[in-house]
C-alpha positions as CSV (number, residue, x, y, z in Angstrom):
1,X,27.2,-46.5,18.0
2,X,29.1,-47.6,15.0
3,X,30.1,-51.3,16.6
4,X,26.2,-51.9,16.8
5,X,25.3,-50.7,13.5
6,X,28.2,-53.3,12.3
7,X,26.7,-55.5,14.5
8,X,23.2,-55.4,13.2
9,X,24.6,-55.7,9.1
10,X,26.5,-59.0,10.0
11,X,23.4,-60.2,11.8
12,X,21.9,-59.5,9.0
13,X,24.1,-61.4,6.8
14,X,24.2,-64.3,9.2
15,X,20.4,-64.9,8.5
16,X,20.6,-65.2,4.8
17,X,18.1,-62.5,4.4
18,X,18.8,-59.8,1.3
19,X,18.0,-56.2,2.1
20,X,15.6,-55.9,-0.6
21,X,12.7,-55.0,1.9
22,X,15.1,-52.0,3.3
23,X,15.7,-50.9,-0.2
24,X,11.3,-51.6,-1.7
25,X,10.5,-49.4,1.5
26,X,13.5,-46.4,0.5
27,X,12.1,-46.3,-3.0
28,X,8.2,-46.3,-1.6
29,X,9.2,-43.2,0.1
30,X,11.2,-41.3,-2.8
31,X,8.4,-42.1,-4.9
32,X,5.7,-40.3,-2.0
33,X,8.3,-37.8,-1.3
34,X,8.6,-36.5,-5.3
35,X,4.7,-35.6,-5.5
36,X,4.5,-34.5,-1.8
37,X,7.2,-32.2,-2.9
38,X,5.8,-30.9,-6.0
39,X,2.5,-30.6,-4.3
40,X,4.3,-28.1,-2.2
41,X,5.8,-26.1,-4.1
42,X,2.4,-25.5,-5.9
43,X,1.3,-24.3,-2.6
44,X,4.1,-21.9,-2.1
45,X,3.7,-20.6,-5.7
46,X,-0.4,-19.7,-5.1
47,X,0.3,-18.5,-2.1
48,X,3.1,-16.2,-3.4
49,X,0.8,-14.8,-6.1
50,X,-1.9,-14.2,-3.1
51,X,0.4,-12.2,-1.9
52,X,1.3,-10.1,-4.5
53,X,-2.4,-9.9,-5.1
54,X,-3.3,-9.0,-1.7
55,X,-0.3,-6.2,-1.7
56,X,-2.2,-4.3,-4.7
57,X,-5.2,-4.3,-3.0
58,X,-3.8,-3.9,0.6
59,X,-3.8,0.1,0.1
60,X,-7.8,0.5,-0.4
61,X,-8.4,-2.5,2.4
62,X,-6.1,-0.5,5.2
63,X,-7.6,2.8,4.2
64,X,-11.3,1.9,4.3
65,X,-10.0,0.0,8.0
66,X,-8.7,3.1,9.1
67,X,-11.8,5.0,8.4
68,X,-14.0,2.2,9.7
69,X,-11.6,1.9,12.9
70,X,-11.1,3.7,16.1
71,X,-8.7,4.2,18.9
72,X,-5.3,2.2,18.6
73,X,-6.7,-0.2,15.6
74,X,-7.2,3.0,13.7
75,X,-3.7,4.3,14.5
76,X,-2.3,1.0,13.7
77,X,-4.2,0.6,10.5
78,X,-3.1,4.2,9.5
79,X,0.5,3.4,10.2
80,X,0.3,0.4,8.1
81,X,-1.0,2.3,5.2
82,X,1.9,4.8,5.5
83,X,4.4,1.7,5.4
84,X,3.0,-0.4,2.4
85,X,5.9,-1.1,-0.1
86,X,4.1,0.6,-3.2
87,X,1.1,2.2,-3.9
88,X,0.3,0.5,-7.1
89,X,-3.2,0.3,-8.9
90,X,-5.2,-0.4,-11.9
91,X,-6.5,2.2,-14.5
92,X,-8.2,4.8,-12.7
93,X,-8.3,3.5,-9.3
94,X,-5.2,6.1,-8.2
95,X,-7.2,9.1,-8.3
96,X,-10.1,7.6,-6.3
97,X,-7.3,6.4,-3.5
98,X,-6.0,10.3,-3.4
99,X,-9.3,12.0,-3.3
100,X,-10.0,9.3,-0.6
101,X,-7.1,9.8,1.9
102,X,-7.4,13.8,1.1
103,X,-10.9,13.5,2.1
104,X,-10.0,11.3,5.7
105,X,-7.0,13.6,6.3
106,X,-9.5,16.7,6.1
107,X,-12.1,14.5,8.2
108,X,-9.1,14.0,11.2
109,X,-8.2,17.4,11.8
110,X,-8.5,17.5,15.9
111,X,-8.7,13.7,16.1
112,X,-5.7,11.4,16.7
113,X,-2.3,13.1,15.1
114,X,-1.3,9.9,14.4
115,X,-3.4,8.8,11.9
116,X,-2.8,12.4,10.4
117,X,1.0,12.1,10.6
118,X,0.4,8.4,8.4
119,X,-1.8,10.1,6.3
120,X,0.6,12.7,5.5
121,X,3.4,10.4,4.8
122,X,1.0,8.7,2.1
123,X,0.5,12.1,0.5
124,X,4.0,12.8,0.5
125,X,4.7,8.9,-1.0
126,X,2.2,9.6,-3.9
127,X,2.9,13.4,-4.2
128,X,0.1,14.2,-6.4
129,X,-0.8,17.9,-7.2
130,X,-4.3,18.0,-5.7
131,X,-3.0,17.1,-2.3
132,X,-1.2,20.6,-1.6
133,X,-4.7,22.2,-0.3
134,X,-5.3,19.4,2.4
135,X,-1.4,19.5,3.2
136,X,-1.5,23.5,3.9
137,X,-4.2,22.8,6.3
138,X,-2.3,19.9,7.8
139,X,0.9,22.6,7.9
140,X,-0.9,24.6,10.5
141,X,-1.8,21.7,12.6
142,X,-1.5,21.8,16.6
143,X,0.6,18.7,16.9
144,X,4.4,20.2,16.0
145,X,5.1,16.6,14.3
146,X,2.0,16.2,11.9
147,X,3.3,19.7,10.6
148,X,6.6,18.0,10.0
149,X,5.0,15.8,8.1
150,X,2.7,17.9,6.0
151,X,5.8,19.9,5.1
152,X,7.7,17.1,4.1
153,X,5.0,16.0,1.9
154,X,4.4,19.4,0.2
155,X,8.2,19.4,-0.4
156,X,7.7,15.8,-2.0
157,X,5.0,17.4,-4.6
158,X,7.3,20.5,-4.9
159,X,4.2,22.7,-5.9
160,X,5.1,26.3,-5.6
161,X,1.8,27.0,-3.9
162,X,3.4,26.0,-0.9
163,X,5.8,28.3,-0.5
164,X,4.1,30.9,1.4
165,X,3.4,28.3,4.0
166,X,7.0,26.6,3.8
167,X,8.4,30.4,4.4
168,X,6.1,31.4,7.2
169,X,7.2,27.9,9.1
170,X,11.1,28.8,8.9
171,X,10.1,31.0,12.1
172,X,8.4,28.1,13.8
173,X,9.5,28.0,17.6
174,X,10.5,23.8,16.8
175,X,13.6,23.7,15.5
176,X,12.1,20.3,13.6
177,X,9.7,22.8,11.8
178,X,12.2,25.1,11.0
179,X,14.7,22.5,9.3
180,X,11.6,20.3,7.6
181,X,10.4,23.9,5.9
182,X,14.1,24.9,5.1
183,X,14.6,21.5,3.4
184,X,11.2,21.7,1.7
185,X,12.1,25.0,0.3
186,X,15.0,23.5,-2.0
187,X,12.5,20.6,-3.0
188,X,10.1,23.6,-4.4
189,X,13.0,25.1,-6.3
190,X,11.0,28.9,-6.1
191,X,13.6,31.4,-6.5
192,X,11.8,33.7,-4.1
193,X,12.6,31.4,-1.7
194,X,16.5,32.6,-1.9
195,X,16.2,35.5,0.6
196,X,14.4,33.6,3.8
197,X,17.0,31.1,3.2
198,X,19.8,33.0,3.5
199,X,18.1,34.1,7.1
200,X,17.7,30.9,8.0
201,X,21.5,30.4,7.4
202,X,22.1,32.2,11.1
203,X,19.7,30.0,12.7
204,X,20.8,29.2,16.3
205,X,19.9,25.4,15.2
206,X,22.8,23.6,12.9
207,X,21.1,21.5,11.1
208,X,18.8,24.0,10.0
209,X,21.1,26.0,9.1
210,X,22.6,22.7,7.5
211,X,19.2,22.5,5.4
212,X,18.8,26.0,4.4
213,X,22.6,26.0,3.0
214,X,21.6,23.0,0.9
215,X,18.5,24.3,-0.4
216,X,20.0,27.5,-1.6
217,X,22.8,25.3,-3.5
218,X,19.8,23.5,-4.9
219,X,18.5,27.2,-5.7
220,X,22.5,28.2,-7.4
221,X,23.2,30.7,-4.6
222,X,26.9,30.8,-4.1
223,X,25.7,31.5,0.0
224,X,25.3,28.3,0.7
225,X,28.6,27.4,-0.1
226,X,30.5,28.7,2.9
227,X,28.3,26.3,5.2
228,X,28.6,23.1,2.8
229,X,32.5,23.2,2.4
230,X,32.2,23.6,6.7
231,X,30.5,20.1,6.4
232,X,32.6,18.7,3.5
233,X,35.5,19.4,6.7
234,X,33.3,17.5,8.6
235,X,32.8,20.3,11.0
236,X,30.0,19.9,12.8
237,X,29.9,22.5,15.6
238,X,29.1,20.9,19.0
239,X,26.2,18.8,17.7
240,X,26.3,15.0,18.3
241,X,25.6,13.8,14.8
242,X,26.1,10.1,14.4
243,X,28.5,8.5,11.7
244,X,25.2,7.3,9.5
245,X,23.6,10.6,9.9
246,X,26.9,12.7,9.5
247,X,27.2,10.2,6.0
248,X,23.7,11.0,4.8
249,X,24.4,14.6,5.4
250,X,27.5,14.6,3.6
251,X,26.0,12.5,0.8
252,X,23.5,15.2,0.1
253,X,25.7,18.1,0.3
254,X,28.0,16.5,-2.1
255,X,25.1,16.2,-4.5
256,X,23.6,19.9,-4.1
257,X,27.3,21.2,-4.9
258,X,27.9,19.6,-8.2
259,X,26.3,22.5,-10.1
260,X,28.9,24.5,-8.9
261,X,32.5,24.6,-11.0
262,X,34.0,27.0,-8.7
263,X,37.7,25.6,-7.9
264,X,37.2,25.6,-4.5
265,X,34.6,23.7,-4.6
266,X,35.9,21.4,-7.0
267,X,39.1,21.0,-5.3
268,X,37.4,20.4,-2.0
269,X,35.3,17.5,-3.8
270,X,38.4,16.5,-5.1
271,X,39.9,16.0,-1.3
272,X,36.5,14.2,-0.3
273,X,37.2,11.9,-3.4
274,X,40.1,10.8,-2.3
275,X,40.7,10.7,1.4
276,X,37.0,10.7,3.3
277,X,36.5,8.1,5.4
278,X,33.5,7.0,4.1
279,X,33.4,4.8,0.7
280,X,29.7,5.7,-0.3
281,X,30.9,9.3,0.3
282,X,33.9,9.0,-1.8
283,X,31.9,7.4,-4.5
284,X,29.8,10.3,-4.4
285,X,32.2,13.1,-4.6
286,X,33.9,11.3,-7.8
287,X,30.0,11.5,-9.5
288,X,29.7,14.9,-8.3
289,X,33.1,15.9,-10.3
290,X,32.0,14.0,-13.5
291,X,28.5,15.9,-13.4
292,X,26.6,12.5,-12.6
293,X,25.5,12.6,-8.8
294,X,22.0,11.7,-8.6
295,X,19.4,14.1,-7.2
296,X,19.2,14.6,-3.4
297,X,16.8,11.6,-1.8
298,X,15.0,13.4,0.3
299,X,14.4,15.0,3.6
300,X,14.6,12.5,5.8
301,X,17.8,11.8,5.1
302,X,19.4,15.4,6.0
303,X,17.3,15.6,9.6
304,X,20.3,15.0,12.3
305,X,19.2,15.3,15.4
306,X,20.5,18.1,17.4
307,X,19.8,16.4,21.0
């Protein structure tokens, strides 16, 4: 290949013709290339800002689809409302969205639990006040998951109104309930809570039992502790917990002990500190000792499965 490019260049020579034409036709196409370029980049710039546009208004367009939709579309449509990056809006236009999704979640009840299960989740993203009456009803819904979800939410908003509900669902026959309302429970932060908790602390399930330890150390009651030093061990009991679900766990137990100064608890953060195998668990335990672990992220992340 290279003998015939060599070739061609001392043909080339041989003929007496310069190379100028090669070299006019190089600088034609720089010269078309730099607008052609610029042109683009124009396009990707518009087009970015459409986005962005499209983003804000994405959360009024899916819901209005949803309620216009039916079937799969409407499930679909629902579920992308549930996943949108943010729920931004303009002046006034976040109260009309609220009342809005309130209003279709009321409309669904008997209709397709998935739609209600996304409609939950948005709820529990915007976790706004006025959405607690809607959520209670969705709390007592036939489909085990869509109460899941409803309690999650109302755990989100943290309004003590719900804690009749969240205590009443710590009996639910679904284990899933039983850990979503236990987990809930510490999100509400009512006191009264204390003494259905501390039940719920000999729940056949473990991660219940794993939820309602960490709520009560959200609540200051030293009977949680007993259960959270057991997973500080990294003592599971026979349930398969996976190494990111065991680290999640342990992340938020770590942060719902560092209002206690007890020096066994402080010397068994200490140990984590130092000698866990887990980095972002070490890192954790050293902000839990200076008094600077972040608040717990949410429930989600302290659901292991128990199957």
């Amino acid at each position: 290949m290279l003998e015939d490019v060599f070739k061609e260049r001392r043909e080339e020579g041989n003929s007496g013709l310069p190379p100028v034409p090669a070299r006019k036709t190089s600088s034609l196409s720089a010269a078309l290339l730099v607008p052609l370029f610029l042109l683009l980049l124009v396009a990707l710039v518009i087009c970015l800002f459409g986005w962005i546009s499209l983003d804000r208004r994405g959360a009024f367009e899916l819901l209005a689809e949803t309620r216009a939709s039916s079937g799969e579309r409407r499930a679909l449509t629902a579920f992308e409302l549930s996943r949108l990056e943010s729920y931004e809006f303009l002046p006034g236009q976040r109260q009309r969205f609220l009342r809005e999704t309130e209003s279709l979640l009321h409309e669904e009840a008997g209709g397709d639990p998935r739609v209600r299960r996304a409609l939950a989740i948005v709820l529990a993203r915007t976790a706004e006040p006025s959405s607690v009456p809607v959520l209670l009803q969705a709390a007592e819904d036939p489909d085990a998951e869509t109460q899941i979800y409803a309690l999650w939410a109302l755990g989100a908003i943290g309004d003590r109104r719900a804690l009749e509900t969240l205590v009443a669902h710590l009996l639910s026959d679904d284990p899933a309930v039983r850990k979503t309302a236990a987990f809930a429970l510490g999100e509400v932060g009512d006191p009264r809570a204390v003494n259905p908790l501390r039940v719920a602390l000999q729940d056949s399930a473990p991660d219940v039992t794993w939820n309602a330890a960490i709520s009560l150390a959200r609540l200051g009651d030293e009977s949680s502790l007993p259960t959270l030093l057991a997973i500080l061990d990294r003592r599971f009991g026979k349930t398969t917990v996976s190494p990111t679900q065991q680290e999640a766990l342990l992340i938020n137990v770590i942060r719902s002990l560092q209002g206690f100064r007890q020096a066994a608890v402080l010397d068994r953060l200490r140990s984590v500190a130092n000698s866990d195998s887990s980095v972002r668990v070490r890192g954790e335990a050293r902000l839990a000792l200076e008094g600077r672990a972040p608040p717990i992220s949410g429930a989600a992340r302290v659901h292991p499965s128990t199957n």
